[in-house]
C-alpha positions as CSV (number, residue, x, y, z in Angstrom):
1,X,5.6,38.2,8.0
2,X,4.0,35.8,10.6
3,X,1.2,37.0,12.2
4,X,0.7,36.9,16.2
5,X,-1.2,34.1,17.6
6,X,-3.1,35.8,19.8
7,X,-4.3,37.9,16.9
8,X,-6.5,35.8,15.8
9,X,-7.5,34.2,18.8
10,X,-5.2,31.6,19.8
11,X,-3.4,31.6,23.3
12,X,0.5,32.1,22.0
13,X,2.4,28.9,22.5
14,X,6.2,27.8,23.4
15,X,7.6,25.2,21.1
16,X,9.9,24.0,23.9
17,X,8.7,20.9,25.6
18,X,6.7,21.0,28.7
19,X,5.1,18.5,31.0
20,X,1.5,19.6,29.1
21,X,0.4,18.1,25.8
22,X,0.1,19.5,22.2
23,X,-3.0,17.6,21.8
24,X,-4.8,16.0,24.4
25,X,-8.5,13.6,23.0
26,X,-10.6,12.3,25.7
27,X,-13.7,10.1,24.9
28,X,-13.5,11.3,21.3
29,X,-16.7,9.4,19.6
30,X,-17.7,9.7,16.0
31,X,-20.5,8.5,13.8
32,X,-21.6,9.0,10.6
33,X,-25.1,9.8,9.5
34,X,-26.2,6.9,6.7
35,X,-29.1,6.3,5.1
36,X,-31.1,3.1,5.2
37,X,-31.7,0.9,2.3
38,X,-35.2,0.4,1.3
39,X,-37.8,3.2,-1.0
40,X,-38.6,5.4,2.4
41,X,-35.2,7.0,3.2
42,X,-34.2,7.3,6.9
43,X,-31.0,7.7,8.1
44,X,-29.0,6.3,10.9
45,X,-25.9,7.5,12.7
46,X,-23.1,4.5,12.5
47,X,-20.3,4.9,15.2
48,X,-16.9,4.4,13.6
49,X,-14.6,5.8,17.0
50,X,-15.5,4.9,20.0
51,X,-14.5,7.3,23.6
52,X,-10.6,7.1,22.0
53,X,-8.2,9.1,24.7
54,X,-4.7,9.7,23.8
55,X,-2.3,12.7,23.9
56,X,0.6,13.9,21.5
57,X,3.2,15.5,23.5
58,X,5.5,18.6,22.3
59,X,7.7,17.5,20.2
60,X,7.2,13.8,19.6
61,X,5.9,11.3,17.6
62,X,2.6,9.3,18.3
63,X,1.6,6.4,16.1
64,X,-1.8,5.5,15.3
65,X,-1.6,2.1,14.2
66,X,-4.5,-0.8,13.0
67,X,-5.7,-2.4,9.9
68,X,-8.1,-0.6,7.5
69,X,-11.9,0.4,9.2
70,X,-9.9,0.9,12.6
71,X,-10.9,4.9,12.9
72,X,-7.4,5.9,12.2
73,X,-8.1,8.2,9.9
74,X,-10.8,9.6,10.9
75,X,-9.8,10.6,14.4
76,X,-6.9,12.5,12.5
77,X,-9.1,14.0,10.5
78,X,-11.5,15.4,13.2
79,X,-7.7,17.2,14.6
80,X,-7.6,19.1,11.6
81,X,-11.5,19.8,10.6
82,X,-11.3,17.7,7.7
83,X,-14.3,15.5,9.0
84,X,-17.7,14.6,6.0
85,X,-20.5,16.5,6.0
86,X,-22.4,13.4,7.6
87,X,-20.1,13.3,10.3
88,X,-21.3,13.9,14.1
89,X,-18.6,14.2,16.9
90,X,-20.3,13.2,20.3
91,X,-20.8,16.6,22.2
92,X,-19.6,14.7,25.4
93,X,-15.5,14.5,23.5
94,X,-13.1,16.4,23.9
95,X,-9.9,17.6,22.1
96,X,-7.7,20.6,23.3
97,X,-5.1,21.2,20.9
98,X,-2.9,23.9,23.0
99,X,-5.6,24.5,25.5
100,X,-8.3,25.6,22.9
101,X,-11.3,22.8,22.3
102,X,-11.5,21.7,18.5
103,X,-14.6,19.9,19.3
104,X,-16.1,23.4,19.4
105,X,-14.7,25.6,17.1
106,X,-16.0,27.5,14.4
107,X,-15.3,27.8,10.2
108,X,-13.4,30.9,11.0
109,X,-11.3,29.4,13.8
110,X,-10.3,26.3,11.4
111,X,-9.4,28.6,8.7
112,X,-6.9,29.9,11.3
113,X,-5.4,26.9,12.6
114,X,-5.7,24.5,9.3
115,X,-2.8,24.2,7.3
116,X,-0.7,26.7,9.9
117,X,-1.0,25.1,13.0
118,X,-2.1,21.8,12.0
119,X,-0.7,20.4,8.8
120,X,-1.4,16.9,7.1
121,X,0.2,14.9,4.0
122,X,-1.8,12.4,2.5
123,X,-1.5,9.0,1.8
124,X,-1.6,8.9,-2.2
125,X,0.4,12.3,-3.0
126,X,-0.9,12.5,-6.7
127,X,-4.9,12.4,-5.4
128,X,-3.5,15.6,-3.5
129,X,-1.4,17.5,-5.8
130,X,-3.4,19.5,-8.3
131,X,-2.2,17.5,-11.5
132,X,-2.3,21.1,-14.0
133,X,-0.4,23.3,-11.7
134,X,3.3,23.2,-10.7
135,X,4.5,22.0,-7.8
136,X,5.8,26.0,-7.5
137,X,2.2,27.6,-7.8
138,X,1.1,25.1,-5.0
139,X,3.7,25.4,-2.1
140,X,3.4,29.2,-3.2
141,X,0.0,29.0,-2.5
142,X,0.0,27.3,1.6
143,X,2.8,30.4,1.6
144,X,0.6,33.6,0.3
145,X,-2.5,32.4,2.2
146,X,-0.2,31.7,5.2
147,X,2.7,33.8,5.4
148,X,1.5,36.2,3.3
149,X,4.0,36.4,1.3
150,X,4.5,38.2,-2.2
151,X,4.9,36.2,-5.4
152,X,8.4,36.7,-5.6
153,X,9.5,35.4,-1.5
154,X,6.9,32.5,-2.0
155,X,9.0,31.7,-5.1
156,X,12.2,32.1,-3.4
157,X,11.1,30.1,-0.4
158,X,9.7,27.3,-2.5
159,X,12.7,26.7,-3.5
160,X,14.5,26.3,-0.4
161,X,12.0,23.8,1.2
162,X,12.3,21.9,-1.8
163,X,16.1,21.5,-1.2
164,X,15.4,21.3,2.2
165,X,12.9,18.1,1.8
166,X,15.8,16.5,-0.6
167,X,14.6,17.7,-4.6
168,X,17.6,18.0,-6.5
169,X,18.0,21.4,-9.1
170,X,15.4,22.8,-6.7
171,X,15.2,26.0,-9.3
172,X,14.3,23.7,-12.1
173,X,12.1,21.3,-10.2
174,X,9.5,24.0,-8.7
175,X,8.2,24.6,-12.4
176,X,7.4,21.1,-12.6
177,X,4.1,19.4,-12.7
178,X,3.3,16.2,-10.4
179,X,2.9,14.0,-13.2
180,X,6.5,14.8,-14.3
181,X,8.1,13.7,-10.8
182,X,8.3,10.4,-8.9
183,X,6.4,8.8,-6.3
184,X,9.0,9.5,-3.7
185,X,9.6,13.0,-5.1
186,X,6.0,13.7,-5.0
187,X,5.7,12.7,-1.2
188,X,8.4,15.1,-0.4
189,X,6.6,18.2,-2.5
190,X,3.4,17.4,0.3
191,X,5.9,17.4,3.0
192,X,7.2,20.3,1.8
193,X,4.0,22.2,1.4
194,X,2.8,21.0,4.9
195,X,6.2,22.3,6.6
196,X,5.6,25.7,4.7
197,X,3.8,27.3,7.7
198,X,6.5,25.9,10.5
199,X,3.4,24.0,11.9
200,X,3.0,22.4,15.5
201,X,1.6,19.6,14.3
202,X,1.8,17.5,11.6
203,X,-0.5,14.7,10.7
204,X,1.3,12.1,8.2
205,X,-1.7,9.8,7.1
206,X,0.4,6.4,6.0
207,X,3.0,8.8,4.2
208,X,5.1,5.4,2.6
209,X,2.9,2.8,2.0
210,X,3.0,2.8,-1.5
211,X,6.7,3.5,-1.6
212,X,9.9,1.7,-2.4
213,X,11.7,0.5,0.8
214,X,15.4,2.8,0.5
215,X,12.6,5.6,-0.8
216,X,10.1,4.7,2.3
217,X,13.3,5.3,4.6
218,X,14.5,8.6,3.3
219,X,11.1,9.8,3.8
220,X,10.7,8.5,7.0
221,X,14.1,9.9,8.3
222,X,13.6,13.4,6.3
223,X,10.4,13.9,8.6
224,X,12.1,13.0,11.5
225,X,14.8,15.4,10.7
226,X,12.4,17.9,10.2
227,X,10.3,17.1,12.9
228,X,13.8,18.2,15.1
229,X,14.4,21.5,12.9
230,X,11.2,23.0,12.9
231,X,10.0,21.6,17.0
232,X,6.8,19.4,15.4
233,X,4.8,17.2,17.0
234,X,3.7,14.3,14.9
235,X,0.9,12.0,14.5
236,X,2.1,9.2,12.1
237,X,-1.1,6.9,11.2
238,X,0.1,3.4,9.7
239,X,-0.6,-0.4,9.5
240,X,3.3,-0.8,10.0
241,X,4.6,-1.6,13.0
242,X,7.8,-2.2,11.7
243,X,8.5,1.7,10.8
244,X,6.6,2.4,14.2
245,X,9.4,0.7,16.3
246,X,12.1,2.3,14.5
247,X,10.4,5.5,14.4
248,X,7.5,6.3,16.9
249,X,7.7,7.8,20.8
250,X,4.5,6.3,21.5
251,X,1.8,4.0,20.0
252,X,-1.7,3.8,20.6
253,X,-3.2,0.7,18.6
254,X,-6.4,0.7,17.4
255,X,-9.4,-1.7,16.4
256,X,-12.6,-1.5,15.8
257,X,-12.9,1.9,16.4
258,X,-11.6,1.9,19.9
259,X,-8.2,2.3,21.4
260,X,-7.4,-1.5,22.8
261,X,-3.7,-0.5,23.9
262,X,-1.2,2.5,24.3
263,X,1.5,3.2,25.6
264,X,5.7,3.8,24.9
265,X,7.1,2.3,22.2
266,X,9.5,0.5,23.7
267,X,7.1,-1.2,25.9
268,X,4.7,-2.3,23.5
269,X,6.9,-4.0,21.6
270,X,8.6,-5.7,24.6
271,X,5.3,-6.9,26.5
272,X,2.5,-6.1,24.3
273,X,-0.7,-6.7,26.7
274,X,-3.7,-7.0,23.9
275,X,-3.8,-10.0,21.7
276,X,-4.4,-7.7,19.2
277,X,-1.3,-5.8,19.3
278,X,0.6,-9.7,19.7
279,X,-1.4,-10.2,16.2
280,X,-0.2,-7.0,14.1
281,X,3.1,-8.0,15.1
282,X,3.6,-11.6,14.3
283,X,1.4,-11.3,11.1
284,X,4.4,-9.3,8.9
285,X,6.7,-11.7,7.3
286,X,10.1,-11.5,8.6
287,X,13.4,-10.7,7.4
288,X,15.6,-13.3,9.4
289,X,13.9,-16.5,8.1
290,X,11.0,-18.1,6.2
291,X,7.6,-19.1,7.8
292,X,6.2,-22.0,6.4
293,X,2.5,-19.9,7.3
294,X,2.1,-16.6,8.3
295,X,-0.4,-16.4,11.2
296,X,-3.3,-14.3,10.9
297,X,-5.8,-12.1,13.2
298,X,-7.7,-15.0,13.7
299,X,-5.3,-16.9,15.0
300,X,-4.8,-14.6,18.3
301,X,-8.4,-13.7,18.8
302,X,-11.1,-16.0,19.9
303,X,-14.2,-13.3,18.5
304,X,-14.6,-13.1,15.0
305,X,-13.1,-9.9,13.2
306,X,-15.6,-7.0,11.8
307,X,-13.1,-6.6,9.0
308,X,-15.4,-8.8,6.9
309,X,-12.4,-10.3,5.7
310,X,-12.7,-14.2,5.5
311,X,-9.5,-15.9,6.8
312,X,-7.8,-18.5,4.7
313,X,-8.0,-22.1,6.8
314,X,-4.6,-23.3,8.0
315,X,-5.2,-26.2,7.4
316,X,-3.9,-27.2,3.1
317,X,-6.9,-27.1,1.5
318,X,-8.0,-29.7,-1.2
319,X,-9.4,-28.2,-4.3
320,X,-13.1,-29.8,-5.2
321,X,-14.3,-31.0,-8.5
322,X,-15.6,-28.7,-11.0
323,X,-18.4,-30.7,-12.3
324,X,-18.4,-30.4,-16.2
325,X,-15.3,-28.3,-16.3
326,X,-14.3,-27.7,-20.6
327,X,-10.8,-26.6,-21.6
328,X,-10.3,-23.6,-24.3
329,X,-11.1,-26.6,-26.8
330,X,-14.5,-27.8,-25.5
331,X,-12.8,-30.8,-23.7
332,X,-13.9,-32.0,-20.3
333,X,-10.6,-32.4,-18.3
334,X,-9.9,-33.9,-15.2
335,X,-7.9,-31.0,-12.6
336,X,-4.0,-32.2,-13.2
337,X,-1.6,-30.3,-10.8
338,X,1.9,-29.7,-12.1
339,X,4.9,-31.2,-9.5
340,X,7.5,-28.4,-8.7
341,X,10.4,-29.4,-11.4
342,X,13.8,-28.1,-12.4
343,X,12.1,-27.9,-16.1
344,X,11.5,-23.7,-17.3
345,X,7.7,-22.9,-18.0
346,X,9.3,-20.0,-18.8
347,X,12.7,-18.8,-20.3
348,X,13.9,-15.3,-20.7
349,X,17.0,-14.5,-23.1
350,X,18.4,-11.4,-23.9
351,X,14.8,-9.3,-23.1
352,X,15.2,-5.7,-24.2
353,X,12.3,-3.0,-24.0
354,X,12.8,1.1,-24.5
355,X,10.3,3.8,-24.6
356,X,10.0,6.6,-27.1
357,X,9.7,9.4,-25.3
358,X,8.9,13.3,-26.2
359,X,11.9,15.7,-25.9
360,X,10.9,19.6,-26.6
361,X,8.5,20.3,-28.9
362,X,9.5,18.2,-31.9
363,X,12.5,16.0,-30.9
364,X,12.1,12.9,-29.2
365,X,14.8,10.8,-27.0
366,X,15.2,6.8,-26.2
367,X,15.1,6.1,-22.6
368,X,15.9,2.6,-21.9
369,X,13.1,0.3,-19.7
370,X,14.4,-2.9,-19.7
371,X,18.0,-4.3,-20.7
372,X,19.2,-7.5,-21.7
373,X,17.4,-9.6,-18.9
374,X,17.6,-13.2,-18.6
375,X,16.3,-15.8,-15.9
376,X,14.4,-19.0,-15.9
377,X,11.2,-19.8,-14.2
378,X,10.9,-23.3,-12.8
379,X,7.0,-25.0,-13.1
380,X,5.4,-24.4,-9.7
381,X,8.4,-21.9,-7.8
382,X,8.2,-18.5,-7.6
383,X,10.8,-15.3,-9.1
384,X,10.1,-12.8,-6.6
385,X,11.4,-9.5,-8.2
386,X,12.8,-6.8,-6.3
387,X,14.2,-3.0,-6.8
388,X,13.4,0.6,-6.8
389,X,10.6,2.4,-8.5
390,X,12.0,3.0,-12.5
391,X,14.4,-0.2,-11.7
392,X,11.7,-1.9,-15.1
393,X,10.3,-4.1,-12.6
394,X,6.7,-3.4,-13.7
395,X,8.1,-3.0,-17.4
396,X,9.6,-6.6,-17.3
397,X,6.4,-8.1,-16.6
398,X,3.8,-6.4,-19.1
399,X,6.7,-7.1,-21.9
400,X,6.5,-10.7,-20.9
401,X,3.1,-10.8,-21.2
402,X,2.8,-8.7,-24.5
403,X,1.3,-5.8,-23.3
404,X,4.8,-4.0,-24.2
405,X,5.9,-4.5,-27.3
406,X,9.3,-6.2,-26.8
407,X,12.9,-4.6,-28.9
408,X,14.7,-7.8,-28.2
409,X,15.2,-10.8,-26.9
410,X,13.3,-14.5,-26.8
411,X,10.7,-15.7,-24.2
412,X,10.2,-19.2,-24.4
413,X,6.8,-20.1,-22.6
414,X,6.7,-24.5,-22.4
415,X,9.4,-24.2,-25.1
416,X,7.3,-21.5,-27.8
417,X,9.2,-18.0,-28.4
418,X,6.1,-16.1,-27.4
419,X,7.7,-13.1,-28.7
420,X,7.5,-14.2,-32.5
421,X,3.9,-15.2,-32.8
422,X,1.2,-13.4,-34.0
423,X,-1.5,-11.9,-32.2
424,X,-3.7,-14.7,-33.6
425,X,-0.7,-17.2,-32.5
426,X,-0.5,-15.6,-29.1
427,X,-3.9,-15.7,-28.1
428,X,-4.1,-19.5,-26.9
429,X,-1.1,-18.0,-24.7
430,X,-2.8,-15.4,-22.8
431,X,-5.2,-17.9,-21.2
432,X,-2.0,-19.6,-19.7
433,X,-0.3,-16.0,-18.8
434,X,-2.3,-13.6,-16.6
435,X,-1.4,-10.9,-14.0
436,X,-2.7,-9.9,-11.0
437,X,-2.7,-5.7,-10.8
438,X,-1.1,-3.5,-7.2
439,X,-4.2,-1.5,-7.3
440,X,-7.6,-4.1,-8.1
441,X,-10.1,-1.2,-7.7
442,X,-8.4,0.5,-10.8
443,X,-8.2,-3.0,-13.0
444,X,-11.7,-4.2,-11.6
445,X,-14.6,-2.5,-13.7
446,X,-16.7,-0.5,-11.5
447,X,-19.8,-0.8,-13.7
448,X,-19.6,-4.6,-13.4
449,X,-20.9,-7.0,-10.7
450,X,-18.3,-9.7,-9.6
451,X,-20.4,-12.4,-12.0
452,X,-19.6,-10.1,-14.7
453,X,-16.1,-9.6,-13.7
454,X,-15.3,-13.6,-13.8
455,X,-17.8,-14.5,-16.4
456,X,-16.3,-12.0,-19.4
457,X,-12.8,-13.8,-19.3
458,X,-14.2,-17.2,-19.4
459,X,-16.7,-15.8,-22.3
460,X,-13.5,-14.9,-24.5
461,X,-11.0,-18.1,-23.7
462,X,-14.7,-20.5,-24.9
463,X,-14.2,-21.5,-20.9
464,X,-17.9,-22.9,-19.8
465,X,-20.5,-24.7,-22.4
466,X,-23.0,-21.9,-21.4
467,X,-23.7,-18.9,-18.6
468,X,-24.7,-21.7,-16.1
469,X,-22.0,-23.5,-16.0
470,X,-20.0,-20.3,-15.8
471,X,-21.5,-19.3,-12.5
472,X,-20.9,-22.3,-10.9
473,X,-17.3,-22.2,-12.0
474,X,-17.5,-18.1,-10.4
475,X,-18.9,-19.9,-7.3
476,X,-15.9,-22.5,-7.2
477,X,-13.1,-19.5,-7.6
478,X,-15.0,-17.4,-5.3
479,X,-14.9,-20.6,-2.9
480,X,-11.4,-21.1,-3.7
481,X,-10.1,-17.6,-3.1
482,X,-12.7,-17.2,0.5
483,X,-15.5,-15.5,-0.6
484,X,-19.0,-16.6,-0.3
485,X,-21.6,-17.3,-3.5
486,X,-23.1,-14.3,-2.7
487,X,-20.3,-11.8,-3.7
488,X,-21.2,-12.8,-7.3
489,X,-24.6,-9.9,-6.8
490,X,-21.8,-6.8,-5.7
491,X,-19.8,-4.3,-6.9
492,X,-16.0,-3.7,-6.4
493,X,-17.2,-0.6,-3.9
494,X,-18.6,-2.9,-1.9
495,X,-15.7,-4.9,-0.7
496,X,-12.9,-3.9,1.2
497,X,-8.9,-3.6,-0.5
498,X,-7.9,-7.5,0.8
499,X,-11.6,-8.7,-1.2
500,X,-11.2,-6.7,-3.9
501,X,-7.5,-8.8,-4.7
502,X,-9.5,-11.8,-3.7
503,X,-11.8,-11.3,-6.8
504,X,-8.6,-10.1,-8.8
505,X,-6.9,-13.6,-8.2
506,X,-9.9,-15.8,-8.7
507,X,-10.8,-13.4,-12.2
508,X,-7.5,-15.2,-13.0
509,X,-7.7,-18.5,-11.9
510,X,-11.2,-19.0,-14.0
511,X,-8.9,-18.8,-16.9
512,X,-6.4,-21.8,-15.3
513,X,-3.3,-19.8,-15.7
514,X,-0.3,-21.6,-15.6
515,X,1.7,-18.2,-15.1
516,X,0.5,-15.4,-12.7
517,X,2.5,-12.3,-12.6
518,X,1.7,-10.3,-9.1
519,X,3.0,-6.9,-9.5
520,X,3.1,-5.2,-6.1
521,X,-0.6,-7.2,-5.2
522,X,-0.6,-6.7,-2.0
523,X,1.6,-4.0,-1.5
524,X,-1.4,-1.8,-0.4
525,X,-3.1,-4.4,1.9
526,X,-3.0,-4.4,6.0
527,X,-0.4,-6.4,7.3
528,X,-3.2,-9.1,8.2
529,X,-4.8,-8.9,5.0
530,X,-1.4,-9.1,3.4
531,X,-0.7,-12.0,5.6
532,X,-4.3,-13.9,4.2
533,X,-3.6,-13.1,0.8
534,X,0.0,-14.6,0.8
535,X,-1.1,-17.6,2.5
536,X,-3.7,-18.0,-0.3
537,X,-1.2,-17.7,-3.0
538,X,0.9,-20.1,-1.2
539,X,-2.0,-22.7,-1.1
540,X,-3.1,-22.2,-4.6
541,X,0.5,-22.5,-5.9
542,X,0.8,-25.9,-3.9
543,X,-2.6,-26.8,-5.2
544,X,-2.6,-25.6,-8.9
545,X,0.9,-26.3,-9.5
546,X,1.2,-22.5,-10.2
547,X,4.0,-20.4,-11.2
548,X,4.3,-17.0,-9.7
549,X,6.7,-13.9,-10.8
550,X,6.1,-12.0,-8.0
551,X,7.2,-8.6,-8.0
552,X,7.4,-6.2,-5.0
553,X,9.1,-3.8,-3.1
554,X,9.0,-5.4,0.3
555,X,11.8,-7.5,0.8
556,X,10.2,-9.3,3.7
557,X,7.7,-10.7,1.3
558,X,9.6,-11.8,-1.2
559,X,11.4,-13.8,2.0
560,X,8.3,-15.3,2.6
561,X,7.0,-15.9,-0.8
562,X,10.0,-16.9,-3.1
563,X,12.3,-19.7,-4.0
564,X,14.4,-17.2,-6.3
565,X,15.2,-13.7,-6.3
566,X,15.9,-11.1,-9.1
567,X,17.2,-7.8,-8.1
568,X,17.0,-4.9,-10.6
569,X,18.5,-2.0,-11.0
570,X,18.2,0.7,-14.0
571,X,16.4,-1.9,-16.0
572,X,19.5,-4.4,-15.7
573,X,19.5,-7.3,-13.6
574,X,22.6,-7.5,-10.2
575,X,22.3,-10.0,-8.8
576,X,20.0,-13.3,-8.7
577,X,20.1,-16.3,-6.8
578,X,18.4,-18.5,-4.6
579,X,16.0,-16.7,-1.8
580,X,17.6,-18.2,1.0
581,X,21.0,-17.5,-0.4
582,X,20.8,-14.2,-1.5
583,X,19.3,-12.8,1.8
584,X,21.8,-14.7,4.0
585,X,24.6,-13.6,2.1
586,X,23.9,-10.6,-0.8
587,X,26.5,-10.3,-3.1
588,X,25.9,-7.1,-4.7
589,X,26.2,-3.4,-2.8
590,X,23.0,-2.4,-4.0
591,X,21.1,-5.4,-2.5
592,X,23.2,-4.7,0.7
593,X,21.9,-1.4,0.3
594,X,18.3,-2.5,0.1
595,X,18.2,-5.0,2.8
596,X,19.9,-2.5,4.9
597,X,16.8,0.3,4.2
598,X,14.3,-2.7,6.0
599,X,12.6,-1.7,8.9
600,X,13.0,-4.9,11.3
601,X,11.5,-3.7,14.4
602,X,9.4,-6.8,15.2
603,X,8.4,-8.2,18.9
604,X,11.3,-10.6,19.1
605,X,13.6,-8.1,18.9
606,X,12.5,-5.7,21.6
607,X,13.5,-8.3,24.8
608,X,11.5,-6.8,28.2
609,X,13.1,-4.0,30.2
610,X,15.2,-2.9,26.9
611,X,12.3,-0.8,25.0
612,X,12.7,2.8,24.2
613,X,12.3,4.9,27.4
């Protein structure tokens, strides 16, 4: 049974709109308390928001939208008391959430509000679930604490959100554990569990970025749907302004902690007034023709970002010597880049991988990853792959580079079935092969410093005479990939996501790949970053002579990135043909299907005086 607002406190409220805001934030500043370096430890208080005003109305949806270190997240967070311990709100903000000031409440009053009121699904759904209980045991749980409801009704009624958020065999499902379901089925048990208590508000903290783009849209149009059934307001915090157009009421654009523009949707995207806003919105690729450069921040703002990322040049840069540079066999070589050619570096035939995998307690069952995939890759293009999560995208490119073992099939790398050598036989290979990760904090080793990070490959492929010529080779890639000498001293933590694929890349490039396999690399990145890290690619590949199989999930990339596309479905290959070719005119229903799941809002297609009202 629900229990009476006012019983615990809280003015009752009408879920019907009215010309007063759910949430209303004025001057909302935030710091955090750090300490300073040095033996004698003082601390200082940081400002990371900056007197942000804004107001979610009754019933809509309000996007909070920047690049990463913009205070997105942690204005959200101070709406729902989920703030550090080092965090200090300014005592002169303010945020009324139905008339009552967050800014001031108590433990007892958040315990009231949090997760009944207010609700919020995270961005990575599997840091959020609790990986040894089912899915079942937790929705139960926002329902006893909440609804307080018995064992049996929470059951009962865990079921029915789970149909109601789109889980097929509901009844089967709710015993599950996280780790048995899919990304996108995952994200819908944290919607589920944050619609549990019929909230006012919920907070969706960039609820698809990691997601597949027909999986990104059913997501996106479940809590839209649901934001209608159950009378929500919503506060939708991304980087993409393309699901923001499609989506959002209103938009309030954020940088450097501070608000620089808000306003309807509709008119943003028609006139947007900040240069900033002008920036996020030209930076995405686009889905109705290839760029020969994708702009960047920089390009639209005269100051210099805080960001501390460092913005490739436009300008084609020209690679400098590596003084005393050795091949794998002790050689000095003089750099040789590779013309674009019709001749395969690499040749697929036939590739077949499956996966042994546990069914009950002593039987075991064959599920296919990978089947009978063929496709050539010419010397200096790029294969962008595309498809849903399980289509074997990921598969397909760790079997091509032997970290699967393959079932069947040839892969002919410079004319050598790869496939039949040895370990000992393949080993001059991975020098030539490498990949570059989606996630580089999780493939870069915390423990190591970035000099450790490049050095250990070169150590292993006999790249370098010695140590010192080592580093200066580090300093070169670093150079190459725009990071300064100094990033050699840090750690991984110490650089933000766009670096941290910086040093991925050039880990890579001290090995002088002639192959680099991107899986989803910048999948997770701000649409600037993104933007910087594809022009890189772009000028190393025109530089280096390199070949790139470029798997993603964001069709608007591979526009911008590749001279041929593969789709893949259910481990089998539909369709593949030349980029400009296949997106002009797709063959296939499913890449129809895909194409169609895009979000294309961008600022040439909002013309003035036609935005959303």
């Amino acid at each position: 049974m629900n229990m009476d607002d006012s019983s615990r406190g809280w003015p009752a409220s009408s879920r019907s709109p009215s010309a007063s805001p759910l949430v209303s934030v004025r001057d909302l500043s935030i710091g955090f308390s750090l300490p300073t370096p040095g033996w004698r430890r003082r601390y200082v208080l940081t400002p990371v928001v900056d007197q942000v005003s804004f107001d979610i109305g009754r019933q809509q949806m309000v996007a909070l939208v920047g690049e990463s270190g913009s205070g997105k997240s942690v204005s959200a967070m101070s709406l729902i008391g989920l703030l550090p311990q080092n965090a200090r709100i300014d005592p002169g903000s303010t945020i009324l959430f139905d008339g009552m000031d967050l800014v001031r409440a108590r433990e007892p009053d958040w315990r009231a509000i949090r997760g009944k009121k207010v609700s919020m699904i995270f961005q990575e759904p599997m840091s959020s679930l609790n990986p040894v209980l089912t899915v079942g045991y937790q929705i139960g749980e926002v329902l006893r604490k909440h609804q307080r409801l018995g064992a049996a009704a929470a059951r009962q009624r865990g079921i029915a959100l789970l149909e109601e958020v789109g889980i097929a065999a509901a009844a089967s499902r709710i015993d599950a554990y996280p780790s048995q379901l899919s990304g996108g089925q995952q994200q819908r048990v944290m919607i589920a569990m944050a619609i549990a208590s019929e909230p006012e508000l919920l907070i969706a903290d960039e609820p698809t970025t990691a997601l597949d783009v027909t999986v990104q849209a059913q997501v996106m149009e479940l809590l839209k749907r649901l934001q209608q059934a159950y009378r929500m307001s919503v506060l939708f915090i991304t980087h993409d302004l393309a699901l923001v157009g499609r989506h959002a009421d209103s938009v309030v654009v954020m940088r450097h902690g501070r608000a620089v523009e808000q306003g309807a949707t509709g008119r943003i995207f028609a006139a947007p007034a900040h240069p900033y806003t002008r920036a996020l919105l030209h930076c995405r690729p686009r889905m109705d023709e290839r760029a020969d450069r994708l702009p960047v921040i920089g390009d639209y703002l005269q100051e210099a970002t805080s960001s501390r990322e460092i913005a490739v040049s436009p300008n084609p840069m020209v690679l400098p010597a590596c003084p005393g540079h050795h091949g794998v066999d002790g050689v000095t070589r003089e750099s040789t880049v590779p013309r674009p050619d019709a001749t395969p570096i690499l040749d697929v035939r036939g590739l077949c991988k499956n996966f042994r995998v546990r069914d009950g307690v002593l039987g075991h069952r064959i599920t296919p990853g990978v089947q009978d995939i063929s496709f050539s890759l010419q010397r200096g293009r790029t294969l962008g792959v595309v498809g849903e999560s399980g289509s074997g995208k990921s598969t397909l490119g760790l079997t091509l580079l032997r970290l699967h073992q393959a079932d069947a099939g040839a892969v002919r790398f410079d004319g050598q079935d790869i496939l039949a050598l040895s370990e000992a036989g393949f080993a001059p290979f991975r020098r030539r092969l490498q990949i570059v990760f989606q996630n580089p904090y999780a493939s870069l080793n915390p423990r190591f410093t970035v000099w450790q990070i490049l050095a250990e490959p070169m150590r292993l492929h006999g790249i370098g005479v010695d140590d010192d010529e080592r580093r200066v080779l580090a300093m070169h890639w670093l150079a190459r990939v725009g990071l300064p000498p100094d990033a050699l001293r840090r750690y991984p933590h110490e650089f933000s996501g766009g670096q941290r694929q910086r040093i991925a890349i050039a880990r890579c490039l001290t090995l002088h790949p002639e192959v680099l396999v991107c899986d989803e690399s910048v999948s997770a990145l701000d649409v600037s970053v993104q933007a910087q890290v594809l022009n890189l690619l772009r000028d190393l590949q025109q530089e280096l002579g390199l070949s790139y199989l470029f798997i993603s999930h964001d069709l608007a990339v591979i526009r911008y990135i590749a001279d041929q596309v593969m789709v893949m479905r259910h481990g089998r290959v539909v369709e593949l043909a030349p980029a400009a070719q296949l997106f002009d005119a797709p063959q296939h229903d499913y890449t129809r299907t895909l194409m169609a799941a895009v979000p294309t809002a961008t600022a040439q297609q909002w013309p003035a005086g036609n935005g959303l009202p």
